[in-house]
C-alpha positions as CSV (number, residue, x, y, z in Angstrom):
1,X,-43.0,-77.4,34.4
2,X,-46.2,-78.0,36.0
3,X,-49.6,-77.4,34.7
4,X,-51.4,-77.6,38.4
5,X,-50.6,-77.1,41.7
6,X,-52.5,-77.6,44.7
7,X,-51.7,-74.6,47.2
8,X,-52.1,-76.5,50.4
9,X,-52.2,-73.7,53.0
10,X,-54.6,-70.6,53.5
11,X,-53.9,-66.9,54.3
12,X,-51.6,-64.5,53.1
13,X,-48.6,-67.3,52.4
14,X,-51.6,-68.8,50.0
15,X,-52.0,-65.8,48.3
16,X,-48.2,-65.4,47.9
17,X,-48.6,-69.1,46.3
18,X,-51.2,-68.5,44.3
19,X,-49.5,-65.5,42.7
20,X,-46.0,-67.1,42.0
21,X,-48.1,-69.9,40.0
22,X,-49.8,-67.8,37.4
23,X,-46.3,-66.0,37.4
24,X,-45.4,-68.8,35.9
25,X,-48.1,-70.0,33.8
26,X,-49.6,-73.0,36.2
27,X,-53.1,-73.6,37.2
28,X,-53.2,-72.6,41.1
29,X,-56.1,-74.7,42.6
30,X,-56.8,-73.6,46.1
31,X,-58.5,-75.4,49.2
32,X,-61.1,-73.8,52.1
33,X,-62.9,-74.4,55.4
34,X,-66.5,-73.9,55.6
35,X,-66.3,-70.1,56.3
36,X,-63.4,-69.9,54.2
37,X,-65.4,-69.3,50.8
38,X,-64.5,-65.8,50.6
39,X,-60.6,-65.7,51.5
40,X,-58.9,-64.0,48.9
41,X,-56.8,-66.8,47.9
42,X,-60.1,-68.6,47.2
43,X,-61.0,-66.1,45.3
44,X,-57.4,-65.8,43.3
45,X,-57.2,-69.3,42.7
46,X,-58.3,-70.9,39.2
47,X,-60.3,-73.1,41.1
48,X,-60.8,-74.3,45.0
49,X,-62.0,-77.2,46.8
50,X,-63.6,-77.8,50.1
51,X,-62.0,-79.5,53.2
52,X,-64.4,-81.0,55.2
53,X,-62.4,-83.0,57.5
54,X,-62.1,-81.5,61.2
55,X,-58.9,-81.0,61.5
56,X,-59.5,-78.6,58.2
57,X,-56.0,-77.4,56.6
58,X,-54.0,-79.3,59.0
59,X,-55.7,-82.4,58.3
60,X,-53.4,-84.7,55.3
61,X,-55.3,-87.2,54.3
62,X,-58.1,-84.6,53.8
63,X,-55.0,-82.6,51.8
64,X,-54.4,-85.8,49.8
65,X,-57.8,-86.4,49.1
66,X,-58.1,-82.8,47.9
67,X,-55.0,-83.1,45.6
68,X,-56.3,-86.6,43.9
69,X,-59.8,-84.6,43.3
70,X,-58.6,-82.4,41.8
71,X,-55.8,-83.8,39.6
72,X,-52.6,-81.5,40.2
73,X,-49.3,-82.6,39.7
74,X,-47.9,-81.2,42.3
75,X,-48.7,-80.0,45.9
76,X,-47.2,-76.1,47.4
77,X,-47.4,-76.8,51.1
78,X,-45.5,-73.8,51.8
79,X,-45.2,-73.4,55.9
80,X,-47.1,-74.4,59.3
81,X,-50.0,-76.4,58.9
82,X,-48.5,-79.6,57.4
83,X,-45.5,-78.3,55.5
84,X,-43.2,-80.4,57.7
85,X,-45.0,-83.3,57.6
86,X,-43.0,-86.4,56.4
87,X,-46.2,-88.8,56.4
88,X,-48.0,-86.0,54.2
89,X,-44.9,-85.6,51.4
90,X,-44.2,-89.4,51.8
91,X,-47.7,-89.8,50.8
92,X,-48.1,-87.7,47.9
93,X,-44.0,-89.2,46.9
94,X,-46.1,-92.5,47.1
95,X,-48.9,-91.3,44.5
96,X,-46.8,-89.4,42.1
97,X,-47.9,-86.4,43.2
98,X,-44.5,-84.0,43.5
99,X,-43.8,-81.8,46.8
100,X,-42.8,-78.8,46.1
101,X,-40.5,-78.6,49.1
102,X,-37.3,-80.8,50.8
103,X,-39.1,-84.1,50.7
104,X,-39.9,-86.5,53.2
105,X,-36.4,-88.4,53.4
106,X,-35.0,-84.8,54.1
107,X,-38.2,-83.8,56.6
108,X,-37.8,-87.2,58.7
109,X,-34.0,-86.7,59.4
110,X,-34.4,-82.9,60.3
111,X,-37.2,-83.5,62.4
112,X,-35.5,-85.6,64.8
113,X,-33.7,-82.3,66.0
114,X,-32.0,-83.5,68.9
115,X,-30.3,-85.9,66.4
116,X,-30.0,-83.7,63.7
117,X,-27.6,-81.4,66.1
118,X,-25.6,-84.8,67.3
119,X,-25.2,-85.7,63.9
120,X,-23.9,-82.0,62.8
121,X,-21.5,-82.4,66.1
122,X,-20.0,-85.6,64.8
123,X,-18.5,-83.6,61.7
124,X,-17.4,-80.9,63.6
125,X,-19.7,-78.0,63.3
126,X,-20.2,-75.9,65.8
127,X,-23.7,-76.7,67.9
128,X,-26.1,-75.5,70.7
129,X,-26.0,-78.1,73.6
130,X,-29.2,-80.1,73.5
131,X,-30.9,-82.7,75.8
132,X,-30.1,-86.0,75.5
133,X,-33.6,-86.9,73.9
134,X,-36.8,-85.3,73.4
135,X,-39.5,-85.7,76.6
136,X,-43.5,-86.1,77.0
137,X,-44.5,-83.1,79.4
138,X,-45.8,-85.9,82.0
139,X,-42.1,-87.1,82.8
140,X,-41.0,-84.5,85.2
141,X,-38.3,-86.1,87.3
142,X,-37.0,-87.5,83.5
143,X,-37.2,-83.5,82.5
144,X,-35.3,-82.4,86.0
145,X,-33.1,-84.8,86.1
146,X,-32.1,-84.1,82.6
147,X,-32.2,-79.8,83.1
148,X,-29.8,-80.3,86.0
149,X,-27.3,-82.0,83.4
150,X,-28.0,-79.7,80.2
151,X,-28.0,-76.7,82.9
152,X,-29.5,-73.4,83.8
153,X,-30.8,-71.3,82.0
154,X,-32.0,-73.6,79.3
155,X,-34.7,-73.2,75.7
156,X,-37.1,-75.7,76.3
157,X,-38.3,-75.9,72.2
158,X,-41.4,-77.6,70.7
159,X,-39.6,-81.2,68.3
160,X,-42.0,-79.9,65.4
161,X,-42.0,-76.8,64.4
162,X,-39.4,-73.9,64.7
163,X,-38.5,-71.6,67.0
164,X,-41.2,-69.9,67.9
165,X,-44.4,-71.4,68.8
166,X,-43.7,-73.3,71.7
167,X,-40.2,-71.9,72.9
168,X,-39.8,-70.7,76.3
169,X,-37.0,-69.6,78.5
170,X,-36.2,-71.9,82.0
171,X,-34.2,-70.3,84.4
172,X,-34.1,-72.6,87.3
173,X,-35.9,-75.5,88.5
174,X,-38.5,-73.7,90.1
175,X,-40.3,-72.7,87.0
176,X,-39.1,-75.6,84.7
177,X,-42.2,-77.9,84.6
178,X,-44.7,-75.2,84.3
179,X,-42.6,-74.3,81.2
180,X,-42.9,-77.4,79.8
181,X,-46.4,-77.4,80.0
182,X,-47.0,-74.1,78.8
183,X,-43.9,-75.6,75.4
184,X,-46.1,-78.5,75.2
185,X,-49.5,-77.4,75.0
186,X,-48.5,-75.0,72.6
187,X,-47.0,-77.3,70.6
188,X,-49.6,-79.8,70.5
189,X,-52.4,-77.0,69.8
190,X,-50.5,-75.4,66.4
191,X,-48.6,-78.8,65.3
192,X,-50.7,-81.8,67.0
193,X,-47.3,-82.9,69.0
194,X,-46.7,-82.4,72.6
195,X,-43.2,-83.7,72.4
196,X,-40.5,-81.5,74.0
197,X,-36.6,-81.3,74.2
198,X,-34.2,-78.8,76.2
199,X,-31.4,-76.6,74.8
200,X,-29.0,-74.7,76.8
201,X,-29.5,-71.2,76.3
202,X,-26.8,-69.1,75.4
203,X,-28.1,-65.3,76.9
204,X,-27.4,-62.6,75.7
205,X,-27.7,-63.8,71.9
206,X,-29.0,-63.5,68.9
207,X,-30.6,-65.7,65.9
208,X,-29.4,-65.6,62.8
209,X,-31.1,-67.5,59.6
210,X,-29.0,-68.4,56.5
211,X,-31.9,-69.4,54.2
212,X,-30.1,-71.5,51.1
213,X,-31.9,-73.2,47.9
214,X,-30.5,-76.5,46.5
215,X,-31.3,-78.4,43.6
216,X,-31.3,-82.3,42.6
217,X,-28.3,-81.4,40.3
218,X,-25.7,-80.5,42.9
219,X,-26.4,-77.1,43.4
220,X,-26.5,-75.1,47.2
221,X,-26.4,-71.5,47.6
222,X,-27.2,-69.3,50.1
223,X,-29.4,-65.8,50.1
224,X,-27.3,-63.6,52.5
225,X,-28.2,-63.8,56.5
226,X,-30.9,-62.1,58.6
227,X,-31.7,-61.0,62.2
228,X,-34.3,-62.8,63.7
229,X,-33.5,-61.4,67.3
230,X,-36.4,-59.2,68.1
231,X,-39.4,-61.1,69.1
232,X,-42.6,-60.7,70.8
233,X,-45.3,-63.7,72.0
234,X,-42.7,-66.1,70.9
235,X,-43.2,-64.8,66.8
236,X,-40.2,-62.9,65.1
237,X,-42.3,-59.6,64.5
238,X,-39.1,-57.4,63.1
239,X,-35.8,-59.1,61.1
240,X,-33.6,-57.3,58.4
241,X,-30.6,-58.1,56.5
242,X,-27.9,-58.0,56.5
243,X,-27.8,-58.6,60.4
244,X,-26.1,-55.4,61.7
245,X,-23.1,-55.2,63.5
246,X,-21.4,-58.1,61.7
247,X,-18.0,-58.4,60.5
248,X,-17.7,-59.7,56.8
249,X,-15.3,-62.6,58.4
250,X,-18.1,-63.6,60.6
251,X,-20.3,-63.3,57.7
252,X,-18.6,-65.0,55.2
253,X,-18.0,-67.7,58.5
254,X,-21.5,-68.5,58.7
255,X,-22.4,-68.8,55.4
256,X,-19.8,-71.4,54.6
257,X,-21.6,-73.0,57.9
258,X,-25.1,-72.8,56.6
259,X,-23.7,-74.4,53.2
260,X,-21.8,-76.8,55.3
261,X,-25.1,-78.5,57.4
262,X,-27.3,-77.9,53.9
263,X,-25.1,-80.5,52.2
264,X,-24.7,-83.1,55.3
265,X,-28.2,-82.8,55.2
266,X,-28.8,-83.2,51.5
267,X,-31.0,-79.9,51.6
268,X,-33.2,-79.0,48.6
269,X,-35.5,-76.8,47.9
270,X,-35.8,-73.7,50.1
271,X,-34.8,-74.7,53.1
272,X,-33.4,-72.1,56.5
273,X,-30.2,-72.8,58.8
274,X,-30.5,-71.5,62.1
275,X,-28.0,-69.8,64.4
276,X,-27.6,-68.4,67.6
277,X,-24.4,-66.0,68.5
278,X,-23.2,-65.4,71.3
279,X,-21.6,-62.2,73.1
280,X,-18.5,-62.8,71.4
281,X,-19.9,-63.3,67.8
282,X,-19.3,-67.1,67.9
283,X,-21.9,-68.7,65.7
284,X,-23.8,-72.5,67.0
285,X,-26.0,-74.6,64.9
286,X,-29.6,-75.2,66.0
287,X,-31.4,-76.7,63.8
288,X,-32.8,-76.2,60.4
289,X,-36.1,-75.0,59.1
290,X,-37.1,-78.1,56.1
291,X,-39.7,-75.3,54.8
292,X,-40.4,-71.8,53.1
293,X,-40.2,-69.3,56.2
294,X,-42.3,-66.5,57.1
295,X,-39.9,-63.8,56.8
296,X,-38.5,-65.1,52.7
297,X,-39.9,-61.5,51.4
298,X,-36.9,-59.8,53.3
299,X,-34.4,-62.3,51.6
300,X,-36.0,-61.8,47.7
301,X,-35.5,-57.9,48.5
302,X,-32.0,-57.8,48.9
303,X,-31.4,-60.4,46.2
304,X,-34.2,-60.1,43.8
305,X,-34.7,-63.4,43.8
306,X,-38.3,-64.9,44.0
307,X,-37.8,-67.7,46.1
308,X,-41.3,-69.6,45.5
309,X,-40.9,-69.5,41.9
310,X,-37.2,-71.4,42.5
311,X,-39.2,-73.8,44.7
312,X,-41.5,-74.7,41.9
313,X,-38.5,-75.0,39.4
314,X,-36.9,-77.0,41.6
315,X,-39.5,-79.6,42.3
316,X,-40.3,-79.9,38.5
317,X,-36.6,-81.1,38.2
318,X,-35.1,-77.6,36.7
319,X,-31.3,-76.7,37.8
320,X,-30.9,-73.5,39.7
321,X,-31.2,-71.0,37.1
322,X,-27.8,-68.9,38.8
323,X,-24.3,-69.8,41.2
324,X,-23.3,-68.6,44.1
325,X,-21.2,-65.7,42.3
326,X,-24.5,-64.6,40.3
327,X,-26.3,-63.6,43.9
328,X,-26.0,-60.5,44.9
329,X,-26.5,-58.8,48.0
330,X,-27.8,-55.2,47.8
331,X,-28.6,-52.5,50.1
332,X,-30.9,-53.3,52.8
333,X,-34.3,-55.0,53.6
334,X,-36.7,-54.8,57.3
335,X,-39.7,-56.9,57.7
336,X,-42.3,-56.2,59.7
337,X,-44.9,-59.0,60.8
338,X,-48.5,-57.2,61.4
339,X,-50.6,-59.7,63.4
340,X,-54.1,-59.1,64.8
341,X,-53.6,-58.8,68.4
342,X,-53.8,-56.7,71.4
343,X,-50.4,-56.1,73.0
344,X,-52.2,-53.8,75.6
345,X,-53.8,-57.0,76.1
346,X,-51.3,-59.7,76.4
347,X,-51.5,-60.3,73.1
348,X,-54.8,-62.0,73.0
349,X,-55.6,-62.5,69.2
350,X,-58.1,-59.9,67.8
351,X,-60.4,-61.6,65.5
352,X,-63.2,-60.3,63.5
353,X,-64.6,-58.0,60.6
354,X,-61.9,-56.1,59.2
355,X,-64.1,-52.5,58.2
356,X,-61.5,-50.8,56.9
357,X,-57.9,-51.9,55.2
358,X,-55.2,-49.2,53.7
359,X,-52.0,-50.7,53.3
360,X,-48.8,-48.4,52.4
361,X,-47.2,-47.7,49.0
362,X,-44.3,-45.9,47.3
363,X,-40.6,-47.4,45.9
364,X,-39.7,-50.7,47.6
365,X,-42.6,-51.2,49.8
366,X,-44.2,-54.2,49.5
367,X,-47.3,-55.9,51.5
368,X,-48.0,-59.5,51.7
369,X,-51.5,-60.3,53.0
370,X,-54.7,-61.8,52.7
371,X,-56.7,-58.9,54.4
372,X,-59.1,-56.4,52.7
373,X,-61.9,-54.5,53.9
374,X,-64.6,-56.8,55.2
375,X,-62.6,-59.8,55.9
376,X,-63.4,-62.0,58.3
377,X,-59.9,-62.9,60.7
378,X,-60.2,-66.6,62.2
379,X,-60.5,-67.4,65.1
380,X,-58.3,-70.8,64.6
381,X,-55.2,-69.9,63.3
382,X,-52.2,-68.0,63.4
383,X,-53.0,-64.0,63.9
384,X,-50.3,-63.0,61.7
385,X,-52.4,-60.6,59.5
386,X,-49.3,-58.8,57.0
387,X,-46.2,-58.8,56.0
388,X,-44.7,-55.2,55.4
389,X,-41.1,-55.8,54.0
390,X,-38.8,-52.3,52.7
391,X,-36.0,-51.8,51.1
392,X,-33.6,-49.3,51.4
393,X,-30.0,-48.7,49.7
394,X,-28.6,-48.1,53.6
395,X,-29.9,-49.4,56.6
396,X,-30.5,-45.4,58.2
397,X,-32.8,-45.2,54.5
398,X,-34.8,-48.4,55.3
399,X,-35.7,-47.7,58.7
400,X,-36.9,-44.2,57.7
401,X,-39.0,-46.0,55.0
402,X,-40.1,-48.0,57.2
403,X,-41.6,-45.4,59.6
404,X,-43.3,-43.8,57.0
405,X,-44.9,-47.2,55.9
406,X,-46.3,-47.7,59.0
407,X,-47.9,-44.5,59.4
408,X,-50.1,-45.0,56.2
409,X,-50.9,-48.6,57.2
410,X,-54.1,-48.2,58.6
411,X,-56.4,-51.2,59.7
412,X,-59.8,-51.1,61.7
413,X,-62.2,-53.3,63.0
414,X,-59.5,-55.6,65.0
415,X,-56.8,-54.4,67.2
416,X,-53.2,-54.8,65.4
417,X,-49.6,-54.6,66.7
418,X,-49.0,-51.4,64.2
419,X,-48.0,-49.5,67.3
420,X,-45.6,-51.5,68.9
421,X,-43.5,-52.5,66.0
422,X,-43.2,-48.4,66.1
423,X,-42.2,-48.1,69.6
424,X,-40.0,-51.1,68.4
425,X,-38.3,-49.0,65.0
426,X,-38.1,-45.9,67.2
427,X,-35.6,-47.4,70.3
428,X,-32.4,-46.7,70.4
429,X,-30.7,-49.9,70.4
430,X,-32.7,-50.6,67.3
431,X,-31.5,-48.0,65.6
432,X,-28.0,-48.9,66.6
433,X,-28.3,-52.2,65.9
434,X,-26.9,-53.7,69.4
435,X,-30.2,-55.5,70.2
436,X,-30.3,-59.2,71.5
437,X,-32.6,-61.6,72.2
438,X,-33.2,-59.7,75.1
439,X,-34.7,-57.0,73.8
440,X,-37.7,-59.0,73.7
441,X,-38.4,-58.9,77.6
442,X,-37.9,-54.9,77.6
443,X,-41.7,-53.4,78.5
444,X,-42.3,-51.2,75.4
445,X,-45.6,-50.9,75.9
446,X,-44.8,-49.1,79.2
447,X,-42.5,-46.2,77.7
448,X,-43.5,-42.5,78.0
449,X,-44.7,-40.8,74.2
450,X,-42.1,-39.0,71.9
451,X,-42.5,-35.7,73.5
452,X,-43.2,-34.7,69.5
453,X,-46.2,-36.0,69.6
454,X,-47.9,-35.4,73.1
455,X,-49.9,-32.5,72.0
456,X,-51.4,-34.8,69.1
457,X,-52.0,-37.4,72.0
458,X,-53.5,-35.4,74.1
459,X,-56.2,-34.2,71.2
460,X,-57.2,-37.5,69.8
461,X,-57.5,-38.7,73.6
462,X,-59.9,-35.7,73.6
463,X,-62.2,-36.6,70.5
464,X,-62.0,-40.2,71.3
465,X,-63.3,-38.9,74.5
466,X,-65.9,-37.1,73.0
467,X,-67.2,-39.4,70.6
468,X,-67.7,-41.9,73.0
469,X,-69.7,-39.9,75.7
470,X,-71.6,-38.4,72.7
471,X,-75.5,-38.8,72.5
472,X,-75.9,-42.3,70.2
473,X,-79.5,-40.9,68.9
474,X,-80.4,-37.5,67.3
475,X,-81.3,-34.7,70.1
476,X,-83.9,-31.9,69.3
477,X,-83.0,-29.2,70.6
478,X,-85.5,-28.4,73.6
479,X,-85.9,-24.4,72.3
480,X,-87.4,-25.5,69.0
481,X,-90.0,-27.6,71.1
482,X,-91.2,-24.7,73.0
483,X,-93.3,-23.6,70.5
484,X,-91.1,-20.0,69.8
485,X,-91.1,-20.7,66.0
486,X,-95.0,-20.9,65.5
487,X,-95.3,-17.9,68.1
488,X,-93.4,-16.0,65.6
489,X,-95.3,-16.6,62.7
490,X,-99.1,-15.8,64.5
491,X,-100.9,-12.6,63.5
492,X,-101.0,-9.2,66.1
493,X,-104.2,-9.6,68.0
């Protein structure tokens, strides 16, 4: 096993990092950005090291630099920033320093996605329908040309990255280009890549994520399947597991699917394989995700199975400590990403001084973040703020959990999206489970109160009311400088 680890990320996924490596007895060193001295998983870490270079965390020389410094053996890139990066892992390959992740040989071929799909074609899985090749935003009459062929309506998807950042919906050749511009620049602000590539979009549907682990010995399993459907400003802000309304056979179908691309694509580590369905419960390939994911806590709750701590087995050469057989699936798990932003707002991010920070408790409730009272929240990267993830030994138990989680999450100082993921819990094709991916374009924001709780609207609007037209300064009261109080007090004449 490793002695020392370089956890090459920031935020609440550091943390979660940091955490699994004194689980298991290894010296976590952390890095930071000027202004990052106090993040909590600088201040977890055995020791940290500055990043100077511009680029900060997303820089990987600066990252290599860092890991040489300060003599670990391996690095724990975990996901965004440079996880996906096949120059980074080559590099570190190249200087005996281990990856704790799928490698670069594995991160080059899955990056090309557009080939990546081809090549899962050729062998007979079933696949999304993909451009011909992956575009630069400037070549529009290559990009219509090519939309016309693909067809209407189509994804059009960042090449690095997942989907999310970068992923928008064209629905005719009016609005294609500006799409791409919008994909691109979004792409090239979070991973440094303006590159492009159109999928045709299968509406309604819905994403579903197989994440598997594999060894060097041999060994693939998969962790059950999740629901990745509901999504706001292009982030999945709710999944759960098992995805509702599913037949086992289609279960059991896409597993053996999952496994399937894993192994053509000589998978290891923790790696996700993505999924869209359509109306008729017919599972496509899409591409897969060479990388830890955001939403592993919901995974490890249903399975008990602490996914980081595999990866760091893994990448010291250790076998996969159980088979397929030994994984088992139990009850029911909903995650909840908590970003700082305004959905009132458009979902501007809300960054700033976090002045006050109570995060929920009880059985199977767990909180993943990086917050505390008087953290600072960037202004440079991602807004996602915590993870909330319950479990429950039915899904009708989990979601009532779940509501009573969010109510004692409390966070001031920055605007959160605590109230929509309620509005969210609270609809009814949520709670029936017969949401798509276009649930996402429904206006929550616009729907009337629970009539339960109008009279409790109506008085904090009233205090808040209150407290804000309120003198700001101390009043005296004009009767006590009338002089009545020393009148009182003077002798009959």
């Amino acid at each position: 096993m490793f002695k020392r680890v370089l956890i090459a990320n920031r935020g609440e996924i550091a943390v979660r990092m940091v955490r699994a490596c004194r689980d298991l007895g290894i010296a976590a060193i952390a890095v930071y950005e000027p202004g990052d001295e106090g993040a909590l998983h600088v201040r977890l870490a055995d020791e940290a090291y500055p990043i100077m270079a511009q680029l900060g965390y997303r820089d990987p020389d600066a990252m290599l630099a860092a890991a040489r410094t300060s003599k670990v053996d391996a690095v724990l890139p975990g996901y965004g920033l440079i996880s996906e990066h096949p120059g980074f892992a080559q590099a570190c390959e190249a200087a005996g320093i281990a990856v704790v992740g799928p490698g670069s040989t594995v991160l080059s071929r899955v990056r090309d996605k557009v080939g990546a799909i081809a090549h899962a074609r050729a062998v007979g899985i079933p696949t999304t329908q993909p451009s011909s090749r992956i575009f630069m935003p400037d070549e529009a009459q290559a990009l219509l040309s090519e939309a016309d062929s693909v067809g209407y309506p189509l994804v059009v998807k960042a090449c690095a990255g997942g989907r999310g950042r970068g992923t928008f919906v064209a629905r005719g050749p009016d609005d294609l280009l500006g799409v791409v511009r919008r994909s691109s620049a979004a792409a090239q602000s979070v991973y440094l890549d303006a590159q492009v590539y159109l999928e045709k979009a299968v509406l309604p549907s819905r994403y579903i994520e197989v994440p598997i682990l594999g060894d060097h010995h041999g060994n693939l399993i998969h962790l059950g399947e999740r629901d990745g459907s509901i999504q706001r400003n292009t982030r999945k802000v709710i999944e759960e597991t098992p995805a509702p309304n599913l037949s086992q056979a289609q279960r059991e179908a896409i597993w053996a699917t999952a496994i399937q691309v894993a192994r053509l694509f000589s998978c290891r580590s923790a790696c996700t394989i993505e999924f869209v369905l359509d109306d008729e419960g017919n599972h496509f390939f899409t591409e897969v995700k060479p990388r830890l994911q955001v939403e592993h806590p919901v995974n490890e709750m249903v399975t008990r199975i602490d996914v980081v701590r595999e990866q760091l087995r893994i990448a010291a050469g250790l076998p996969l400590g159980f088979a397929q057989e030994e994984v088992h699936l139990q009850g029911h798990a909903i995650f909840c990403r908590i970003n700082a932003e305004d959905p009132w707002r458009g979902y501007l991010p809300s960054p700033g001084h976090i002045t006050g920070f109570r995060i929920p408790g009880g059985p199977n409730v767990r909180v993943d973040t990086y917050a505390y009272a008087g953290a600072e929240i960037p202004v440079r990267y991602d807004s996602l703020l915590a993870k909330l993830v319950v479990w429950g030994p039915t899904r009708e138990e989990c979601i009532r959990r779940v509501h009573r989680a969010l109510q004692e999450f409390q966070i001031t100082g920055v605007q959160t999206n605590l109230a929509l993921l309620w509005l969210i819990l609270n609809d009814d094709a949520f709670i029936a489970g017969t949401y798509t991916t276009e649930f996402s374009r429904r206006r929550l924001l616009e729907m009337p109160p629970v009539s339960d709780y109008t009279t409790d609207l109506a008085a904090i609007v009233a205090l808040a009311y209150l407290q804000r037209t309120q003198a700001a300064h101390r009043a005296i009261p004009e009767a006590f400088t009338s002089g009545w109080h020393r009148d009182s007090r003077r002798l009959p004449q």
